[in-house]
C-alpha positions in Angstrom: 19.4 -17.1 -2.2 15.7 -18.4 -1.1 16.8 -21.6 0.3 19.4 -19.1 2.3 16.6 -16.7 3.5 15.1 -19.6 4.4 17.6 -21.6 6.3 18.6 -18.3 8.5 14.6 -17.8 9.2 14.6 -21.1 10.6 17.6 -21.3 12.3 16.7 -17.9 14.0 13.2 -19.5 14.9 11.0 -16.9 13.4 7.2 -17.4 13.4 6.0 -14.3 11.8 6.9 -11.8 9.3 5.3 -8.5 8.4 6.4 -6.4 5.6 5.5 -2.9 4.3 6.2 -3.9 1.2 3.5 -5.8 -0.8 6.7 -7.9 -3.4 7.9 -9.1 -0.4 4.2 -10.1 1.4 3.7 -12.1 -1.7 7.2 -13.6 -2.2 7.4 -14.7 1.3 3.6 -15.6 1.1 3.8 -17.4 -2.1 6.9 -18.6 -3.6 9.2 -19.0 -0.4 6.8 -21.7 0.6 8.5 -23.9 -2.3 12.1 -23.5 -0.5 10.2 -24.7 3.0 9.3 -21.5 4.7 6.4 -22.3 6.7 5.6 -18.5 8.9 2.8 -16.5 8.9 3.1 -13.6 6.2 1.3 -10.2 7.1 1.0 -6.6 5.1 1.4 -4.0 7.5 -1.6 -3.2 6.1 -3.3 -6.5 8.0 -1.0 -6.4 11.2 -2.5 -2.3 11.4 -6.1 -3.1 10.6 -5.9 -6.5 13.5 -4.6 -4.0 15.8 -7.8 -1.9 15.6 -10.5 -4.5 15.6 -8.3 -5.5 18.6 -9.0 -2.5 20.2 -5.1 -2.2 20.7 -4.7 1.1 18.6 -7.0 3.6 18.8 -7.3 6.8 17.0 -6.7 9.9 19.4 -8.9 12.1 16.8 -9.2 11.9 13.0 -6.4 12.4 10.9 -6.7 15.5 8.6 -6.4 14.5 5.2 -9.0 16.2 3.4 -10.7 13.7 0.5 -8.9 10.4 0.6 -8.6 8.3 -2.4 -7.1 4.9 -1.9 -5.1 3.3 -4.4 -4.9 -0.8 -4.9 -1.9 -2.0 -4.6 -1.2 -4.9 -7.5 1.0 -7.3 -5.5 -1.4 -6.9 -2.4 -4.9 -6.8 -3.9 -5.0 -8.7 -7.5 -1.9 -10.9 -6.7 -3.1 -12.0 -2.4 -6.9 -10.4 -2.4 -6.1 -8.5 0.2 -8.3 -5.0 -0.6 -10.4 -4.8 3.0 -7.3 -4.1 5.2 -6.2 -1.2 4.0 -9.3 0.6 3.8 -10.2 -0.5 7.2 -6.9 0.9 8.2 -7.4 3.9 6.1 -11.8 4.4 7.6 -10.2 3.7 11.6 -8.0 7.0 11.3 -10.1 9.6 8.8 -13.8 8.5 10.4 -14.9 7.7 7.0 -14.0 5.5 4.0 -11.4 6.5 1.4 -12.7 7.5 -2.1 -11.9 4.8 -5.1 -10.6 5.1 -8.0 -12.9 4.0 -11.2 -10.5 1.1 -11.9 -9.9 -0.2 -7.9 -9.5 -3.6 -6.6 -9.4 -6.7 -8.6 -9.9 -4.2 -11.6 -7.3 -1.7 -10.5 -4.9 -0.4 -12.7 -1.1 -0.1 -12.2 0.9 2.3 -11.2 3.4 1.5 -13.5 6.5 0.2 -10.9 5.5 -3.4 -11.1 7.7 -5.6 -13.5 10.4 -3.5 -13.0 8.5 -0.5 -15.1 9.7 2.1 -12.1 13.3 1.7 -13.2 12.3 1.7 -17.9 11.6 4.9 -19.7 8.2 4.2 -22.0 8.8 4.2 -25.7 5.3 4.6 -26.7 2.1 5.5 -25.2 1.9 7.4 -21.5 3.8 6.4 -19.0 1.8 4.1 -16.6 2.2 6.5 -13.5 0.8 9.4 -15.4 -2.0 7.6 -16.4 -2.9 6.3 -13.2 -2.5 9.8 -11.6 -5.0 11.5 -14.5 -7.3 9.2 -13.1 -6.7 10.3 -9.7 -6.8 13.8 -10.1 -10.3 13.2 -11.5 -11.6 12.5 -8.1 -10.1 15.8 -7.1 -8.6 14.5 -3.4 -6.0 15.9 -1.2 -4.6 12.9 -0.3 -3.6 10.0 -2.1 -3.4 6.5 0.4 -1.0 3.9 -0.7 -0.3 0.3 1.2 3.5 0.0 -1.3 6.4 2.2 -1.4 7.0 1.2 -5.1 3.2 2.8 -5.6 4.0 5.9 -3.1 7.7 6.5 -5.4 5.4 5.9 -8.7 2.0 8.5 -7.5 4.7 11.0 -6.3 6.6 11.2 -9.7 3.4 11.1 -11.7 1.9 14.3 -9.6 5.1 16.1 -9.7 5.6 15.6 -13.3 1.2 16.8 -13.9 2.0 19.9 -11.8 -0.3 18.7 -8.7 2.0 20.2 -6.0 -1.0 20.0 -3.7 -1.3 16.6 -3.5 0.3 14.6 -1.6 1.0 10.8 -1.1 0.6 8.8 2.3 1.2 5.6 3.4 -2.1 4.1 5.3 0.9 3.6 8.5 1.4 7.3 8.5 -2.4 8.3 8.4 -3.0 5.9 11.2 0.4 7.3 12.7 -1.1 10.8 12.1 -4.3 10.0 14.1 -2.7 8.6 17.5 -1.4 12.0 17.6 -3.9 13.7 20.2 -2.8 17.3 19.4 -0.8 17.4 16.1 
């Protein structure tokens, strides 16, 4: 199926690929390069964060999102050492750097959904979610900022199944989407 992705990629001429979805950044980063794919790979993360020190997208105000704690993505930070976009991203539309957790960047922890852990049910122990959510919830924020869907899915669950109705998951796109918003 890789040396198909890859053939079609070619024969359609693409250059450049960004993806929300740090699995994907780091397959088509990493392992497609085996099967011949030769592009530049962005996060949206870095395409977001370019965009600003570009002066191409500016914030219209700061988006609202009360304490921000930003949470490292495995597949982008450990896996590609990507950590600064994000909270560039994140700093551009708040005014101010997110909060971290105690375990962040190439120490963070999991949020359980990589390795396929999103779809098992834990036989022992706390599920990987939960415990990365305790953590949060130690930092008391409002908002939680992801850079993965799999992370968003994972953080949601864990909150919902803790009781912490109150705090909600973002994706760094939408708080940036949130601050070009001159009167929302």
């Amino acid at each position: 199926m890789a040396s198909e992705n890859v053939a079609m990629l070619k024969e359609r001429g693409v250059t450049k690929i960004v993806t929300q979805c740090p699995h994907c950044f780091s397959t088509l980063k990493n392992d497609y390069r085996q099967y011949g794919l030769e592009v530049e790979v962005l996060h949206h993360s870095q395409l977001i964060a370019q965009l600003v020190r570009d002066g191409k997208l500016k914030a219209a105000k700061a988006a609202n999102m009360g304490k921000v704690v930003f949470h490292d993505s495995c597949y982008l930070g450990r896996h590609n050492d990507t950590f600064e976009a994000p909270r560039e991203v994140i700093a551009a539309a708040t005014g101010q750097a997110p909060g971290e957790f105690g375990r962040n960047r190439e120490s963070a922890f999991c949020c359980g959904a990589g390795g396929g852990r999103m779809w098992m049910e834990e036989q022992t122990g706390t599920r990987i979610n939960l415990e990365r959510v305790k953590e949060a919830l130690q930092q008391q924020p409002d908002t939680l900022c992801v850079s993965c869907p799999y992370c968003m899915t994972m953080l949601e669950d864990g909150l919902k199944d803790e009781g912490a109705n109150q705090v909600r998951v973002k994706d760094i796109a939408e708080v940036m989407a949130e601050s070009l918003r001159p009167n929302a």
